[in-house]
PDBQT receptor file of N, H, CA, C and O in Angstrom, charges set to zero:
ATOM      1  N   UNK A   1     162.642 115.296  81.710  1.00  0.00    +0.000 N 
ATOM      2  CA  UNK A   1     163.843 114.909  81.015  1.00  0.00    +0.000 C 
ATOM      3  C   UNK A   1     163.618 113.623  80.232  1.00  0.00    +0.000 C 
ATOM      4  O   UNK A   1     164.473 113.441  79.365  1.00  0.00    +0.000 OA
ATOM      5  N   UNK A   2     162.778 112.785  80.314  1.00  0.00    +0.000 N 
ATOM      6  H   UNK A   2     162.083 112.932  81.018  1.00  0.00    +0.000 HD
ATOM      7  CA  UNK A   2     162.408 111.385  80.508  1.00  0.00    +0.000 C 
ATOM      8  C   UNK A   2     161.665 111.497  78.838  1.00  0.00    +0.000 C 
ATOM      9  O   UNK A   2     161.731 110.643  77.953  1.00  0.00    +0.000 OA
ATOM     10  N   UNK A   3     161.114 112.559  78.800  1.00  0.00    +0.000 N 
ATOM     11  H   UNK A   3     161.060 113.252  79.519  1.00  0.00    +0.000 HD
ATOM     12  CA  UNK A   3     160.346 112.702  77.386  1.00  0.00    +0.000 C 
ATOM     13  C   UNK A   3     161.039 113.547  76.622  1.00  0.00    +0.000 C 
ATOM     14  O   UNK A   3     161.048 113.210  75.438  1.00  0.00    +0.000 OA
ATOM     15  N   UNK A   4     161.681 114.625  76.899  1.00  0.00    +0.000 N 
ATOM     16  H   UNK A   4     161.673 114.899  77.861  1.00  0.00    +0.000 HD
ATOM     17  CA  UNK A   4     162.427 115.596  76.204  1.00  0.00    +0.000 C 
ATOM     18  C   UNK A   4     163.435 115.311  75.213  1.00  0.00    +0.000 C 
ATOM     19  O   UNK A   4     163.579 115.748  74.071  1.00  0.00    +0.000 OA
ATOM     20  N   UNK A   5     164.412 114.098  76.213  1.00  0.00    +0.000 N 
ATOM     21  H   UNK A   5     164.295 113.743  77.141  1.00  0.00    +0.000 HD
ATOM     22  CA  UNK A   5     165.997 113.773  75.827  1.00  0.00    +0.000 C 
ATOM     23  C   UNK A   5     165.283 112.508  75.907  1.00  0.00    +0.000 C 
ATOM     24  O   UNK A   5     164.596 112.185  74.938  1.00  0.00    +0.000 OA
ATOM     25  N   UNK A   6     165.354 111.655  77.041  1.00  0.00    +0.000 N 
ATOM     26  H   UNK A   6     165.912 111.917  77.828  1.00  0.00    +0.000 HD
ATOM     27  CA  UNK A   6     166.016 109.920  77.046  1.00  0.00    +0.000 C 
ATOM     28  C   UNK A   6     165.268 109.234  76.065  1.00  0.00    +0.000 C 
ATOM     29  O   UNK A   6     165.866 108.536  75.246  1.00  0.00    +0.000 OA
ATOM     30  N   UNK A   7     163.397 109.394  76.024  1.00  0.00    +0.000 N 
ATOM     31  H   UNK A   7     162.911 109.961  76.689  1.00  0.00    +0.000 HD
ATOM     32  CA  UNK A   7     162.873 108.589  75.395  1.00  0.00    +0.000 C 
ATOM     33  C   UNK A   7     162.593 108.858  73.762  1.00  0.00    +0.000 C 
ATOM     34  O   UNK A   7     161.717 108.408  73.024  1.00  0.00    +0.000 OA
ATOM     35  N   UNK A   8     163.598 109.692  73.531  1.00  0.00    +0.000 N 
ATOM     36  H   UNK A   8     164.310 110.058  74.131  1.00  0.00    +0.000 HD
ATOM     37  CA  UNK A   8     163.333 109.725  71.617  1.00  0.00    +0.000 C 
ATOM     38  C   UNK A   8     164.510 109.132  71.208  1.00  0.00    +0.000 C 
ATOM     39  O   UNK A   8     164.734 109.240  70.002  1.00  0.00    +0.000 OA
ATOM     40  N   UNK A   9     165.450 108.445  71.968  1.00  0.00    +0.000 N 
ATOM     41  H   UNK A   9     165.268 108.357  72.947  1.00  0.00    +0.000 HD
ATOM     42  CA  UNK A   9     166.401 107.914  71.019  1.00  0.00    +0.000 C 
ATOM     43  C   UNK A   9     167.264 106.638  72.239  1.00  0.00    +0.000 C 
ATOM     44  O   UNK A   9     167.163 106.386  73.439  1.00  0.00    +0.000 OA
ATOM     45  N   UNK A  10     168.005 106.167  71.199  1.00  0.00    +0.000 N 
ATOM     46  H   UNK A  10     168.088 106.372  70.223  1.00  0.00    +0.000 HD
ATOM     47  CA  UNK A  10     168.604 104.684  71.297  1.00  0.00    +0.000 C 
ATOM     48  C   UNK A  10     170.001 105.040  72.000  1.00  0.00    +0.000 C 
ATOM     49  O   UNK A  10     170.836 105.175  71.105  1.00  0.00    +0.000 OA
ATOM     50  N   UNK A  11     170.443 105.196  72.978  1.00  0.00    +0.000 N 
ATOM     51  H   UNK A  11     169.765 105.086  73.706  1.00  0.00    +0.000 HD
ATOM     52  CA  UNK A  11     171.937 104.907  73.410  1.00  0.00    +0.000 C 
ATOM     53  C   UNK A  11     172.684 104.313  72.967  1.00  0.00    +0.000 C 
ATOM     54  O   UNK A  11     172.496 103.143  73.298  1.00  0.00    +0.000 OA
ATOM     55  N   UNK A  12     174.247 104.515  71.801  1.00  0.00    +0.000 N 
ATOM     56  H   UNK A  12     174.400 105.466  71.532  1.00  0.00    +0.000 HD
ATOM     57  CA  UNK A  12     174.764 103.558  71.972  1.00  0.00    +0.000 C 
ATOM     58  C   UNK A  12     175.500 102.591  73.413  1.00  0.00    +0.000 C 
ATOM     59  O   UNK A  12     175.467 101.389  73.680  1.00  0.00    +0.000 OA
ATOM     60  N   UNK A  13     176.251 104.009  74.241  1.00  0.00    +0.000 N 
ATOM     61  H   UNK A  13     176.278 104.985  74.024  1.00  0.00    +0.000 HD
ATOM     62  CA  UNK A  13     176.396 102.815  74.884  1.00  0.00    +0.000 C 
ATOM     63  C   UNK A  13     176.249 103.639  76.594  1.00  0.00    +0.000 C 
ATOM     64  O   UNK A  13     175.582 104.674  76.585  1.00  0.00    +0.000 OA
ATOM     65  N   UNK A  14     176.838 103.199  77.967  1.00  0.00    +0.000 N 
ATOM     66  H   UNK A  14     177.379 102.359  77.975  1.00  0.00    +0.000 HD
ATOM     67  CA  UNK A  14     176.501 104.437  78.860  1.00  0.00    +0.000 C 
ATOM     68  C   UNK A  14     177.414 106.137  78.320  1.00  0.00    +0.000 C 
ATOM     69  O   UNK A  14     177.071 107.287  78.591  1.00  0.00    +0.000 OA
ATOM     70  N   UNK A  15     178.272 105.793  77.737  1.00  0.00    +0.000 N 
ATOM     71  H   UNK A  15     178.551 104.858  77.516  1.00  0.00    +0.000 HD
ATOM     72  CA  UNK A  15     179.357 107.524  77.902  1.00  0.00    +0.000 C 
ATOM     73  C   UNK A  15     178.430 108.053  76.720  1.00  0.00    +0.000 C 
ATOM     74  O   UNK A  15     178.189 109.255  76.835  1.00  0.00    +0.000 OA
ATOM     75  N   UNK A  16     178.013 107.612  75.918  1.00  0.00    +0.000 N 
ATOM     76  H   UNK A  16     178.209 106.635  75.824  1.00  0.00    +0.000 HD
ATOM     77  CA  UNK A  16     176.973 108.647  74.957  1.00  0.00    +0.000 C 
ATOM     78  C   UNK A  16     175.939 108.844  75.764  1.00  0.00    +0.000 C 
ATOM     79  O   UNK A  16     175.552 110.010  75.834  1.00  0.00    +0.000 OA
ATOM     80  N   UNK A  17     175.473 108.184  76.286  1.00  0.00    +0.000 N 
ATOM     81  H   UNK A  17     175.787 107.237  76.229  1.00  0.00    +0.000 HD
ATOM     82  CA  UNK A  17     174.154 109.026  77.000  1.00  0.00    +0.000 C 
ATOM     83  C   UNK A  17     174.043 109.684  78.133  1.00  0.00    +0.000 C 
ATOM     84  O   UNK A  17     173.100 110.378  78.515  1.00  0.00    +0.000 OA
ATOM     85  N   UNK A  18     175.832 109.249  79.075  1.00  0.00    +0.000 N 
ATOM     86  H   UNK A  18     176.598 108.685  78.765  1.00  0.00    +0.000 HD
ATOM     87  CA  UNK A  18     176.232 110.563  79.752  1.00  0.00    +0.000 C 
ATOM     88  C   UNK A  18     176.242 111.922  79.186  1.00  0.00    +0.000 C 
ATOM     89  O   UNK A  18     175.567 112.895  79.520  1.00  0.00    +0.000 OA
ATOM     90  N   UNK A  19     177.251 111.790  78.146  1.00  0.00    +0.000 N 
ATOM     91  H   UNK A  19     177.800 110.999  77.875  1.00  0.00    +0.000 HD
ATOM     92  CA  UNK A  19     177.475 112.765  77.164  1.00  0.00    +0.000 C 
ATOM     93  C   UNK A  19     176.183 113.544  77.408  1.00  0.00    +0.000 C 
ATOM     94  O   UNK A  19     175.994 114.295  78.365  1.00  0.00    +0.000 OA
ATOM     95  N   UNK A  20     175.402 113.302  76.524  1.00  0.00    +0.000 N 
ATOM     96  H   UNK A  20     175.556 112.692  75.746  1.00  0.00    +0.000 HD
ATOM     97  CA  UNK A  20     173.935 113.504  75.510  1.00  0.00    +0.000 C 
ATOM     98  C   UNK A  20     173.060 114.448  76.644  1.00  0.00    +0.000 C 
ATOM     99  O   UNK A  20     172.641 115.605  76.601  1.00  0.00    +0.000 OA
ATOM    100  N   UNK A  21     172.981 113.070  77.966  1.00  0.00    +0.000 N 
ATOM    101  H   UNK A  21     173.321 112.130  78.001  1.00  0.00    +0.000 HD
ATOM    102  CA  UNK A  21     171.876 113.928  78.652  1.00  0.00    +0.000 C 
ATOM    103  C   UNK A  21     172.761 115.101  79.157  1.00  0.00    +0.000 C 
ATOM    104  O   UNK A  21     172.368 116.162  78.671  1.00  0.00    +0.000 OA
ATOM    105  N   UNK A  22     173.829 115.245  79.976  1.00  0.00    +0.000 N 
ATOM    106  H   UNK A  22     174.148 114.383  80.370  1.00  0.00    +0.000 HD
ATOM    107  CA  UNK A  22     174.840 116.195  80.327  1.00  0.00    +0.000 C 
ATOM    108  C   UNK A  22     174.355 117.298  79.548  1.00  0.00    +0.000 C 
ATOM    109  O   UNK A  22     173.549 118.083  80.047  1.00  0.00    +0.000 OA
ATOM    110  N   UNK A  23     174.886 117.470  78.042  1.00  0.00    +0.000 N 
ATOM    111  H   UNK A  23     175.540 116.832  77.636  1.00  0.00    +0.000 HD
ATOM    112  CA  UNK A  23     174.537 118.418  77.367  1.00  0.00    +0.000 C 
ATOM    113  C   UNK A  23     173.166 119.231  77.183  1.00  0.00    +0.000 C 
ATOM    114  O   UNK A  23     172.844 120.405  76.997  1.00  0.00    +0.000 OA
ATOM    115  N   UNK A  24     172.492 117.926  77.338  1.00  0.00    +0.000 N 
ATOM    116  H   UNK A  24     172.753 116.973  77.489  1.00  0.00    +0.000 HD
ATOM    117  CA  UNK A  24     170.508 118.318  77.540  1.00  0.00    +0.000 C 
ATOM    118  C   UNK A  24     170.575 119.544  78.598  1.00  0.00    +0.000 C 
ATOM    119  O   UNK A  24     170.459 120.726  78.276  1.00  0.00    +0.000 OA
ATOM    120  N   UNK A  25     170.810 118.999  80.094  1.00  0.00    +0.000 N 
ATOM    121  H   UNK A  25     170.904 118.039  80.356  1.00  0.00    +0.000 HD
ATOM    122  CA  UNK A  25     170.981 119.759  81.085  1.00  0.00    +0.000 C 
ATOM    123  C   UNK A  25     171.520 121.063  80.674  1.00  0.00    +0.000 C 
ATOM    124  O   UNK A  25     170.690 121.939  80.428  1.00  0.00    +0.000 OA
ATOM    125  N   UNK A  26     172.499 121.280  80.582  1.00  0.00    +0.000 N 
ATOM    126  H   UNK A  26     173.173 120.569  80.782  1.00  0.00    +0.000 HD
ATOM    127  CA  UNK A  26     173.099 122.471  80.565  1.00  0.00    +0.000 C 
ATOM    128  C   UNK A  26     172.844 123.052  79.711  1.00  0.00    +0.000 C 
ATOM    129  O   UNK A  26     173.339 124.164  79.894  1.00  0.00    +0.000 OA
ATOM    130  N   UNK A  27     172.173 123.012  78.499  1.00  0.00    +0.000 N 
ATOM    131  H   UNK A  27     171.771 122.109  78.350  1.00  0.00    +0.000 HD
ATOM    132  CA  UNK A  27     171.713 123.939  77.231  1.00  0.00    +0.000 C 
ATOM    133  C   UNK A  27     170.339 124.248  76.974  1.00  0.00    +0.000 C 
ATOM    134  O   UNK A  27     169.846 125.188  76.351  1.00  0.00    +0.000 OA
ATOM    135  N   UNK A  28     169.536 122.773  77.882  1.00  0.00    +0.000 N 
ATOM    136  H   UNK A  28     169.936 122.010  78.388  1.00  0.00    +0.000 HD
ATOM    137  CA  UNK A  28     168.125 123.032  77.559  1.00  0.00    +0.000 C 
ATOM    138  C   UNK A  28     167.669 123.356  79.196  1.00  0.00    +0.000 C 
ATOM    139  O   UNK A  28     167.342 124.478  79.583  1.00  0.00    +0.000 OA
ATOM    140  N   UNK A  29     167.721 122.141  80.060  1.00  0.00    +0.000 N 
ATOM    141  H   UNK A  29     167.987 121.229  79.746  1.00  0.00    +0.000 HD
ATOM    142  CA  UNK A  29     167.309 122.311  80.993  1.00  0.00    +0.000 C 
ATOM    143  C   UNK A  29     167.407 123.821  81.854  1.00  0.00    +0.000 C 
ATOM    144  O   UNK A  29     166.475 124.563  82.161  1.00  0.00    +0.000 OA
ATOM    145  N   UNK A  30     168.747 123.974  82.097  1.00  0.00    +0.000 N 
ATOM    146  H   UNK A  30     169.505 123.371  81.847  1.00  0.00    +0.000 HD
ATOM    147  CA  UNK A  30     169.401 124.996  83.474  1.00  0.00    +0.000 C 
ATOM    148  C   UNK A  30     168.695 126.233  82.296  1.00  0.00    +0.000 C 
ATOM    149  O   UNK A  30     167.821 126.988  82.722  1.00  0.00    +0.000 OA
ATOM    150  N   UNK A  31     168.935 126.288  81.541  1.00  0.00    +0.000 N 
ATOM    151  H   UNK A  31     169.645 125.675  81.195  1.00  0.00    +0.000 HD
ATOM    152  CA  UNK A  31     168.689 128.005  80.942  1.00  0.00    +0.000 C 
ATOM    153  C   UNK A  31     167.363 128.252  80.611  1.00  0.00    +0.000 C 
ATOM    154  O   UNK A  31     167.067 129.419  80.356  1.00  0.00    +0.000 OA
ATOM    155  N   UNK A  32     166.580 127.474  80.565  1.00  0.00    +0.000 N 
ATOM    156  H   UNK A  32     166.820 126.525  80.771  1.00  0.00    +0.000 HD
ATOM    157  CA  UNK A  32     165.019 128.064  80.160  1.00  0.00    +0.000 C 
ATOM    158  C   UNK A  32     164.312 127.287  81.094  1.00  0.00    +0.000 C 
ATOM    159  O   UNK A  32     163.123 127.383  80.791  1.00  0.00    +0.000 OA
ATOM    160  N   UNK A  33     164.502 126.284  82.461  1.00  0.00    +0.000 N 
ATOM    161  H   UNK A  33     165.468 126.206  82.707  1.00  0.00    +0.000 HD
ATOM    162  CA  UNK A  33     163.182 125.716  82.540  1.00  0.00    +0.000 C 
ATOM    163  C   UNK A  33     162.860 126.496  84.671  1.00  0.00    +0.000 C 
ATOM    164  O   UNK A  33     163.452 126.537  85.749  1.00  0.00    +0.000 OA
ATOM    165  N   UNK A  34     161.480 126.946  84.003  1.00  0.00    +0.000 N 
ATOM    166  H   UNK A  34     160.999 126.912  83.127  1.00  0.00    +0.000 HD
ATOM    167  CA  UNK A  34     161.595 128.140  85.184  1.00  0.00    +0.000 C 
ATOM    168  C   UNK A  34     161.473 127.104  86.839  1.00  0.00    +0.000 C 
ATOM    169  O   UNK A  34     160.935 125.997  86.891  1.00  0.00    +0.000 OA
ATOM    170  N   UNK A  35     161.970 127.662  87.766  1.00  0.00    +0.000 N 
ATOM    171  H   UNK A  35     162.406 128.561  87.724  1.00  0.00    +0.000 HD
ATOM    172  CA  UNK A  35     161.859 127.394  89.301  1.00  0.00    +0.000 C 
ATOM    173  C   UNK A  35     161.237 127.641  89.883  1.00  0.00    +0.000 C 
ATOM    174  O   UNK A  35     160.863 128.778  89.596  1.00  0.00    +0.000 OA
ATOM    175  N   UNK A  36     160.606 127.154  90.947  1.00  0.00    +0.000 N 
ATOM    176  H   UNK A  36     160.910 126.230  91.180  1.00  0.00    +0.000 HD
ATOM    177  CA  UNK A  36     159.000 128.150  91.609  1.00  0.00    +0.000 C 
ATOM    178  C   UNK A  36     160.455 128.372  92.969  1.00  0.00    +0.000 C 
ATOM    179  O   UNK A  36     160.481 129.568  93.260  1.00  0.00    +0.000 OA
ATOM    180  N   UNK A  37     161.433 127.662  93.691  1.00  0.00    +0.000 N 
ATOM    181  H   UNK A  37     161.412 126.690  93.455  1.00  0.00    +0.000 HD
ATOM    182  CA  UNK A  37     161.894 128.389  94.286  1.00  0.00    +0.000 C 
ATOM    183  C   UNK A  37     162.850 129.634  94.457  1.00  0.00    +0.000 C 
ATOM    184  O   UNK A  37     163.207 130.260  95.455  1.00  0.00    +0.000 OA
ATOM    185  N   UNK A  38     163.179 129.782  92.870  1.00  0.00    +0.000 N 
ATOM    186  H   UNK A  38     162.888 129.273  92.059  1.00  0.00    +0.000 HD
ATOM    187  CA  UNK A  38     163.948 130.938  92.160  1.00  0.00    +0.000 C 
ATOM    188  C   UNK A  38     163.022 132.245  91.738  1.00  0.00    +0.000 C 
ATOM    189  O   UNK A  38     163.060 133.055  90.812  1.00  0.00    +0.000 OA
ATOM    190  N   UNK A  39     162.507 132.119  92.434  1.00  0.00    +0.000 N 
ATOM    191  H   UNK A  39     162.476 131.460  93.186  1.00  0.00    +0.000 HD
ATOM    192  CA  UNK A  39     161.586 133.257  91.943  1.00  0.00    +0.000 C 
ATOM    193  C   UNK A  39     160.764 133.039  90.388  1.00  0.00    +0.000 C 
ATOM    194  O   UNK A  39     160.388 133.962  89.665  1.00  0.00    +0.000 OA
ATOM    195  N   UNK A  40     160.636 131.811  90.157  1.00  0.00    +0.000 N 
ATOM    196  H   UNK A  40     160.942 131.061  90.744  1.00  0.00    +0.000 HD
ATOM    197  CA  UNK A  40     160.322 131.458  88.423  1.00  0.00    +0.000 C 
ATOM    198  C   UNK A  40     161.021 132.206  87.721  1.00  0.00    +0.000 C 
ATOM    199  O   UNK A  40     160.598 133.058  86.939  1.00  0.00    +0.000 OA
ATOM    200  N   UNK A  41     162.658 131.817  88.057  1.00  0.00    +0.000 N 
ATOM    201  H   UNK A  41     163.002 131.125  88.692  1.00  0.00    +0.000 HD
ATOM    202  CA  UNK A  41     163.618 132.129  86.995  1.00  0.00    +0.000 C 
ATOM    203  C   UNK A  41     164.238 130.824  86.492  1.00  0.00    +0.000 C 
ATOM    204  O   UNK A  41     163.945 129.814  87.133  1.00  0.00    +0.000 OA
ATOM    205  N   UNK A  42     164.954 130.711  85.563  1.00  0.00    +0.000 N 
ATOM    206  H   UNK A  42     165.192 131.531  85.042  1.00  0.00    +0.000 HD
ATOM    207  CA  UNK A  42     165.615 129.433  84.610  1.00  0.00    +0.000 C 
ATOM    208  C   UNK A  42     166.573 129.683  86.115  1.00  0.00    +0.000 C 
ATOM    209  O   UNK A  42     166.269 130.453  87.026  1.00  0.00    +0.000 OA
ATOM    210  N   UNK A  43     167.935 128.682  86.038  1.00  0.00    +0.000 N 
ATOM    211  H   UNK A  43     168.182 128.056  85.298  1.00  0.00    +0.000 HD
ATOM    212  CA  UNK A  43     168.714 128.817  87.170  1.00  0.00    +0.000 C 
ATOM    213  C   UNK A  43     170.097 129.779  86.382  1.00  0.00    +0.000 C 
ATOM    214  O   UNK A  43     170.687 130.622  87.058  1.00  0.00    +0.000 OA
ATOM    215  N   UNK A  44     170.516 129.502  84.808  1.00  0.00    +0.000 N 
ATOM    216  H   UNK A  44     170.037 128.817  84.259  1.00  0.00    +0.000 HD
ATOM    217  CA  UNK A  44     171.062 130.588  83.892  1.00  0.00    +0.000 C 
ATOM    218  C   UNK A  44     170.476 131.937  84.329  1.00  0.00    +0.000 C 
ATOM    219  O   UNK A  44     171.252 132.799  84.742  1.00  0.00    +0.000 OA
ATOM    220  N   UNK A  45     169.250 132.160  84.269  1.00  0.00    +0.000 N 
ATOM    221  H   UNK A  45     168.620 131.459  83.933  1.00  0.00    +0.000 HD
ATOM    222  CA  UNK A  45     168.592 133.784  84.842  1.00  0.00    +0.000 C 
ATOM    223  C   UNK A  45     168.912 133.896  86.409  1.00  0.00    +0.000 C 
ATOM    224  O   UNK A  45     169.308 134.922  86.961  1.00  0.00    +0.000 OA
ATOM    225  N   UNK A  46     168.695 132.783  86.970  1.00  0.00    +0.000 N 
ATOM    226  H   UNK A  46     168.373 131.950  86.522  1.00  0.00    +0.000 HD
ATOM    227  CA  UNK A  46     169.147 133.227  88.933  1.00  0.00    +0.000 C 
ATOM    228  C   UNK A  46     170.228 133.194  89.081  1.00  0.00    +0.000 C 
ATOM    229  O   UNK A  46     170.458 133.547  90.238  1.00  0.00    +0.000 OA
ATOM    230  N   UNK A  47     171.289 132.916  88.456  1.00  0.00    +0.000 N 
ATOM    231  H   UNK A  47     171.101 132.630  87.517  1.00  0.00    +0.000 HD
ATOM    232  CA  UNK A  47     173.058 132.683  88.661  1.00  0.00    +0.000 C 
ATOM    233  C   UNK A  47     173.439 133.969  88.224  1.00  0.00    +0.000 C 
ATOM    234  O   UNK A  47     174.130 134.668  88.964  1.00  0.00    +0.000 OA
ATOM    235  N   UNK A  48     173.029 134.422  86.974  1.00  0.00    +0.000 N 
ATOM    236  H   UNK A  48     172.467 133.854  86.373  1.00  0.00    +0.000 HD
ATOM    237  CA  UNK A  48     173.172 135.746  86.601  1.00  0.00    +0.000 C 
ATOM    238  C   UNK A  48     172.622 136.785  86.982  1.00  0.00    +0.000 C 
ATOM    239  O   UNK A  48     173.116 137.726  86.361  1.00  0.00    +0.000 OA
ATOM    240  N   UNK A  49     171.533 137.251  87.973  1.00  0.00    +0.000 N 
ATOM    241  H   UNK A  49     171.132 136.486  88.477  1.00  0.00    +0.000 HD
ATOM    242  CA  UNK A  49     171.166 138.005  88.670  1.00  0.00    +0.000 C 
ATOM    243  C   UNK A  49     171.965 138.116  89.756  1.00  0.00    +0.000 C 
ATOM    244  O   UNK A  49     172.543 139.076  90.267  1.00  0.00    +0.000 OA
ATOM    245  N   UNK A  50     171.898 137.007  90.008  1.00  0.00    +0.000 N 
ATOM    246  H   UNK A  50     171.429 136.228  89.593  1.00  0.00    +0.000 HD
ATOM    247  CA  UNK A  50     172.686 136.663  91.633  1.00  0.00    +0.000 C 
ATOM    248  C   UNK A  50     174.150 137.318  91.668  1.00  0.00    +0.000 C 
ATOM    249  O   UNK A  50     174.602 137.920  92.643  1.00  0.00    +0.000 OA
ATOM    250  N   UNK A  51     174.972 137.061  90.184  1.00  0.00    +0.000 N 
ATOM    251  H   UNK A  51     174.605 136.573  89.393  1.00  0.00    +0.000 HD
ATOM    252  CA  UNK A  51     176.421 137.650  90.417  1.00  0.00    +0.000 C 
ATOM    253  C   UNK A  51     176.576 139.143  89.909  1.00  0.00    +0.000 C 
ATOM    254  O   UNK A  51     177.685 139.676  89.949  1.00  0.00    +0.000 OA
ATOM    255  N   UNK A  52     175.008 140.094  89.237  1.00  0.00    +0.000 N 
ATOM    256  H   UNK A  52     174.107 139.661  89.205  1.00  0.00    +0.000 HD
ATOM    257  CA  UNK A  52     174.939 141.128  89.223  1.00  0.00    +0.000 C 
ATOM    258  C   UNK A  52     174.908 141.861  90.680  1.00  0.00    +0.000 C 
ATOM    259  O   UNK A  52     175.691 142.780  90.920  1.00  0.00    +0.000 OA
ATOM    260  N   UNK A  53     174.188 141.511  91.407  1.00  0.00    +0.000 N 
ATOM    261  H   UNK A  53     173.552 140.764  91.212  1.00  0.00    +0.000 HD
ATOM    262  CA  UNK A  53     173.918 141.709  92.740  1.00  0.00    +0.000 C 
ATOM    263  C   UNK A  53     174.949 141.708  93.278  1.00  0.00    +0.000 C 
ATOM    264  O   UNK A  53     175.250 142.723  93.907  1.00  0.00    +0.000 OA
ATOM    265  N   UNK A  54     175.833 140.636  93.243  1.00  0.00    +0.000 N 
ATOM    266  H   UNK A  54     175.588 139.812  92.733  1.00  0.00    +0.000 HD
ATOM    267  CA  UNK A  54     176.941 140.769  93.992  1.00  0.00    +0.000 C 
ATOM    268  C   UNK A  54     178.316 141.560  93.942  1.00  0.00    +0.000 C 
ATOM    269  O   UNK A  54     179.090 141.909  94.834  1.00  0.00    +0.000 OA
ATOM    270  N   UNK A  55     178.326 141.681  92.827  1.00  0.00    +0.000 N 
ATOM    271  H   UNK A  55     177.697 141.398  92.103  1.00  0.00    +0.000 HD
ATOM    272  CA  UNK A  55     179.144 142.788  92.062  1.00  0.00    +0.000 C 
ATOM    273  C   UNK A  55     179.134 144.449  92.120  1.00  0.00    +0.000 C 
ATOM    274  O   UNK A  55     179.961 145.280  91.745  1.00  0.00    +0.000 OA
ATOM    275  N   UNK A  56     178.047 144.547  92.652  1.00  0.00    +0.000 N 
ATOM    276  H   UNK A  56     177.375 143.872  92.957  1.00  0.00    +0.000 HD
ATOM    277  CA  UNK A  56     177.428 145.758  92.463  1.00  0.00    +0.000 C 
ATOM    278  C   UNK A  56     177.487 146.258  94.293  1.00  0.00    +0.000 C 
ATOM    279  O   UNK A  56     177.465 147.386  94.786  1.00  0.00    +0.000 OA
ATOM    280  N   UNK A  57     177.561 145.012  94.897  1.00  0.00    +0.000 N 
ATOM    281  H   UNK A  57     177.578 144.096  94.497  1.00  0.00    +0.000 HD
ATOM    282  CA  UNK A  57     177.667 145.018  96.233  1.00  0.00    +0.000 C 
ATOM    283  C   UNK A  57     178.819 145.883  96.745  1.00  0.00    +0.000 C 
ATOM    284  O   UNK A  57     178.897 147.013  97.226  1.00  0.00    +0.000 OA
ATOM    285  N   UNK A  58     180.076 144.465  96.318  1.00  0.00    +0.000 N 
ATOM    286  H   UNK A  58     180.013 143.546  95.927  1.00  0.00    +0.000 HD
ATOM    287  CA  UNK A  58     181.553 144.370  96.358  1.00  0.00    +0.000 C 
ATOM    288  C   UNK A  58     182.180 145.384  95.490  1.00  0.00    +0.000 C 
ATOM    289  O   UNK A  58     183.406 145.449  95.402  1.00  0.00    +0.000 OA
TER     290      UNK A  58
């Protein structure tokens, strides 16, 4: 995260770079970056398997 998001740019102040990284997470991080305890799925791919499964259960 440290090279991706924080260290290419200047904060104005803390709520922008709440903001900023927040958004990092949830658009870059959770949906493409794979898990070795998810079966090397993004956690977007294991949340959505997971509630196919369950659906299909129930």
């Amino acid at each position: 995260m440290k090279v991706e998001c924080v260290r290419k740019r200047i904060f104005r102040n803390r709520e922008e770079a709440k903001r900023i990284i927040f958004a990092w997470i949830e658009t870059r991080y959770n949906r493409t970056r794979r898990h070795s305890t998810l079966d090397y799925l993004s956690l977007f791919e294991y949340e959505r398997r997971d509630r196919e499964i369950f659906n299909n259960v129930y």
